[in-house]
C-alpha positions as CSV (number, residue, x, y, z in Angstrom):
1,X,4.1,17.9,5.5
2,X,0.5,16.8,6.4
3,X,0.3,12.8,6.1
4,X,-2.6,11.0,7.0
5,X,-2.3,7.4,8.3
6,X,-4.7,4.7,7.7
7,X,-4.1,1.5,10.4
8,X,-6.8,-0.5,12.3
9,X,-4.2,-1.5,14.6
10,X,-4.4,1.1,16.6
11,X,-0.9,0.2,18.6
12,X,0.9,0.7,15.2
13,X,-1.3,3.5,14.4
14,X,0.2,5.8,17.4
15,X,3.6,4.1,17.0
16,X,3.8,5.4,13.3
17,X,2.1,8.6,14.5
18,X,5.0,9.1,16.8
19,X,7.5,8.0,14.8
20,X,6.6,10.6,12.1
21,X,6.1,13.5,14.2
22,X,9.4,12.9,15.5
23,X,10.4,13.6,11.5
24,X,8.3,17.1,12.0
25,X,5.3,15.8,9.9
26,X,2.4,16.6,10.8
27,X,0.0,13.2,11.7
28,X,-3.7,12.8,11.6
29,X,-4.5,9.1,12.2
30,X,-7.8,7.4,11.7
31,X,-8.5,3.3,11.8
32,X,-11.5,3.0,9.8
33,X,-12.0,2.6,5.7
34,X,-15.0,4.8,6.0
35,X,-13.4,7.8,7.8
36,X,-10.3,7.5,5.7
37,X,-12.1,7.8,2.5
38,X,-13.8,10.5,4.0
39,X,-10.8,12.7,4.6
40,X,-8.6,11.2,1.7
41,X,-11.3,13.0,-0.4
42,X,-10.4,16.5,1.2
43,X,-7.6,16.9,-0.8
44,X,-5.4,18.2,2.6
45,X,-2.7,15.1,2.9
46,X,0.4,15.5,1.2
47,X,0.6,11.6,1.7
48,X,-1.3,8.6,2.7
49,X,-0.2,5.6,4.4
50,X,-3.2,3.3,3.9
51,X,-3.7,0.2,5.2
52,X,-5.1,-2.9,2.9
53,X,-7.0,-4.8,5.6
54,X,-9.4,-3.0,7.7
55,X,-12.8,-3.9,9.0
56,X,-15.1,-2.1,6.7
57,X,-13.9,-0.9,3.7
58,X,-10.6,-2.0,1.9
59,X,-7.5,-0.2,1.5
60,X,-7.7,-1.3,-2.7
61,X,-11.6,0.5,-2.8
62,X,-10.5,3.6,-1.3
63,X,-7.8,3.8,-3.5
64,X,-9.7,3.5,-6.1
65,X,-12.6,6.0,-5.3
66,X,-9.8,8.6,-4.6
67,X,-8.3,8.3,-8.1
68,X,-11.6,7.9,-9.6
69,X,-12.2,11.5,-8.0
70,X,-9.5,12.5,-9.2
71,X,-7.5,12.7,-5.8
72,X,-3.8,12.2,-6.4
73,X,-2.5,12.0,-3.2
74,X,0.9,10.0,-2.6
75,X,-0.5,6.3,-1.4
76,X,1.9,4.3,0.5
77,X,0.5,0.7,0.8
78,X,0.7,-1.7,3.7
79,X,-0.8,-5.1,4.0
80,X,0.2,-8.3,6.3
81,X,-0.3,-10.2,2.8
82,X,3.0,-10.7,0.7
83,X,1.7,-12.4,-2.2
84,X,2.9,-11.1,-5.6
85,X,-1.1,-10.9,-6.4
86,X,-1.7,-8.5,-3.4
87,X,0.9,-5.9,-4.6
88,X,0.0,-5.6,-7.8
89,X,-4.1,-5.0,-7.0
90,X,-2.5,-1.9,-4.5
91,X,-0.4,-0.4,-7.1
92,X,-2.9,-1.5,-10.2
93,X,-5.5,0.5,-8.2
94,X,-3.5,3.6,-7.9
95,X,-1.3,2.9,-4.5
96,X,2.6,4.7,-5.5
97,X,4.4,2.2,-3.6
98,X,3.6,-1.0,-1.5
99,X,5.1,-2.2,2.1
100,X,4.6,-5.6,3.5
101,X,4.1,-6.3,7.3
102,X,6.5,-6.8,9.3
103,X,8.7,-3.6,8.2
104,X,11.5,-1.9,9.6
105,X,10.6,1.9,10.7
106,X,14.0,3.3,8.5
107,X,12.6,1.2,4.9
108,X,9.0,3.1,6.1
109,X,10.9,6.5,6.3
110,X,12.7,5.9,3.6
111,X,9.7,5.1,1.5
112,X,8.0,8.4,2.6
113,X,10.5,10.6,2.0
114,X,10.5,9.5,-1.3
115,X,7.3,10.1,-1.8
116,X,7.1,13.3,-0.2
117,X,10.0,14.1,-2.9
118,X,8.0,12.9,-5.6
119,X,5.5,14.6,-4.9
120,X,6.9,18.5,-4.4
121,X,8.5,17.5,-8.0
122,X,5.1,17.0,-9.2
123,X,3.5,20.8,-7.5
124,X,6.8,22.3,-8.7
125,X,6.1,21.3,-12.5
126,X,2.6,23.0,-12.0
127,X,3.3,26.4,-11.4
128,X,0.8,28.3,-12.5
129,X,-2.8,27.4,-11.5
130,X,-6.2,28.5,-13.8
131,X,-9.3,28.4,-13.0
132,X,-11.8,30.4,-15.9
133,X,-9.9,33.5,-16.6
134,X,-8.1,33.7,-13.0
135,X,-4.4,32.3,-12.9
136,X,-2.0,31.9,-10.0
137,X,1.6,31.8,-10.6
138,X,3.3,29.7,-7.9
139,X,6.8,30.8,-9.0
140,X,6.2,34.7,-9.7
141,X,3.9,34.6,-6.2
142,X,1.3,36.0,-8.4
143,X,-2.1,36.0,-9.2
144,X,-4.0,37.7,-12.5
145,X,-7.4,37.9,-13.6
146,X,-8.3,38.3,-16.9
147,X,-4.8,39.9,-17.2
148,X,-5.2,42.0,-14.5
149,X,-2.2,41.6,-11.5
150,X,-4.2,41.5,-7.9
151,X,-2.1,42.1,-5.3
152,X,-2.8,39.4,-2.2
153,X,-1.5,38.8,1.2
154,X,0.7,36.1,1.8
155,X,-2.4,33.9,3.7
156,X,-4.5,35.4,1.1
157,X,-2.3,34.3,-1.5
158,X,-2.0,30.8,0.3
159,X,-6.0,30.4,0.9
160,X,-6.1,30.7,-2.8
161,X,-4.0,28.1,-3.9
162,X,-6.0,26.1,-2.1
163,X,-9.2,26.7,-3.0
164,X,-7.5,26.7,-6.9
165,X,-5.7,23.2,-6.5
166,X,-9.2,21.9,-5.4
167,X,-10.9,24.0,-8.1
168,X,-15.0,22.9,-8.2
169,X,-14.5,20.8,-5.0
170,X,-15.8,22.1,-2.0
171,X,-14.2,23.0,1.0
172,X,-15.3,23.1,4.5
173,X,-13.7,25.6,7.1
174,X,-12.3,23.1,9.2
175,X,-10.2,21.7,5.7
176,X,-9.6,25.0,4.9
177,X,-8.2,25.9,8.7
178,X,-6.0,22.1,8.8
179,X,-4.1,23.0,5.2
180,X,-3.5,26.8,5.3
181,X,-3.3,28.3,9.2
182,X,-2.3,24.0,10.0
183,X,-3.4,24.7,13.5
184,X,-6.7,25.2,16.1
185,X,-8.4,27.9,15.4
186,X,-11.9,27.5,17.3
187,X,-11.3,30.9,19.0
188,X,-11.7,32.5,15.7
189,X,-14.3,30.5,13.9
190,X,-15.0,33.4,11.8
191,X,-11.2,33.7,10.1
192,X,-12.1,31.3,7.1
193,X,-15.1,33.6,6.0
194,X,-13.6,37.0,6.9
195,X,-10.8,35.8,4.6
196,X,-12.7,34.8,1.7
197,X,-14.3,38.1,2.1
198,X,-11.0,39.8,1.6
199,X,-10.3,37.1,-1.4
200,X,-13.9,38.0,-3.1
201,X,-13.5,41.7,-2.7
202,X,-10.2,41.4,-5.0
203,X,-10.8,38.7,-7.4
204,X,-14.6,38.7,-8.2
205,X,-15.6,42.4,-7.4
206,X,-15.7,44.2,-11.1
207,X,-16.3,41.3,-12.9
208,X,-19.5,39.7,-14.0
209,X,-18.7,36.2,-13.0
210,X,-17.5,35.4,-9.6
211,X,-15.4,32.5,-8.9
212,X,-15.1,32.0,-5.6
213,X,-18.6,30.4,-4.0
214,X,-20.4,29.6,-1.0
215,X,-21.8,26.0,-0.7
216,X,-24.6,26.1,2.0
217,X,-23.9,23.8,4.8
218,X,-20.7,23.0,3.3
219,X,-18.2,25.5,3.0
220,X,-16.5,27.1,0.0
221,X,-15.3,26.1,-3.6
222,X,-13.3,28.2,-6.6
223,X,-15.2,27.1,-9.8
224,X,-15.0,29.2,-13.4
């Protein structure tokens, strides 16, 4: 799992860093409101740990301009502040659960794993993916357009789902590298395009709309 963690305190920044990789998650830390609203926003987390205090925008405002754009992330909360006040502002934002300072490592791995739990529950209930007449079956490891089977790798297949669960969003090929190869790819800087080749050459080519688009200076997006 990809979690991204949100802490100022950079001590307990690489101490939770360390402490999850040792779970085998995979850790991307940032200590700034502005940077962590940036990559909230890319959709590639399968959890945020956000912290409520930091020195330029607020744990509560990010969550809220990630569920306003419709970013539904897992957020776990923490906050030094233990008034009853405080929680309910992080979950009445959008936060899923809420930690208070100091906390005991096991109660924060417990409260991840949870969440992690919760939210596999939530992709497994949404199997099948649509965008316009193109649909991806997550169960059936299959993908039709316009009922039409296309036969796809399995990175094509995973590229799509991507692109598809982030449908009209768009998605740059460093995002695109992080969530479905999940490791450095700089010598081939090239493999995100020569892939949505392969993915335009079977879903769009014979039909008069295509779905998957370029977005200059950007990177990619799937829209109908």
């Amino acid at each position: 799992m990809h979690i991204l963690v949100v802490e100022d305190e950079q001590r307990l920044a690489r101490l939770l860093r360390r402490v999850l990789m040792e779970e085998r998650q995979t850790v991307d830390l940032v200590h700034d409101g502005a940077g962590a609203l940036e990559m909230g926003l890319s959709g590639t987390f399968d959890l945020i740990i956000l912290d409520l205090m930091l020195p330029d925008l607020d744990g509560i405002s990010i969550c809220k301009e990630l569920r306003a754009s419709r970013v539904m992330t897992p957020i776990l909360m923490l906050t030094a502040r233990g008034a009853v006040e405080d929680r309910v502002a992080g979950l009445n934002a959008g936060a899923d659960d809420y930690l208070g300072k100091p906390f005991a490592m096991e109660e924060l791995l417990a409260r991840v794993n949870a969440l992690l739990r919760r939210g596999s529950r939530a992709t497994e209930l949404n199997t099948v993916l649509q965008v316009g007449d193109l649909t991806l079956d997550l169960m059936r490891h299959e993908v039709q357009r316009d009922g039409r089977v296309i036969d796809l790798t399995p990175k094509e297949f995973a590229l799509l789902e991507y692109l598809m669960q982030n449908a009209g969003r768009a998605l740059s090929r460093t995002q695109i590298i992080d969530h479905v190869w999940r490791y450095d790819l700089e010598t081939l800087s090239n493999v995100v395009d020569m892939y949505i080749h392969y993915l335009r050459d079977k879903i769009d080519r014979g039909f008069a709309r295509p779905l998957i688009k370029t977005v200059r200076g950007v990177g990619y997006k799937v829209e109908g």
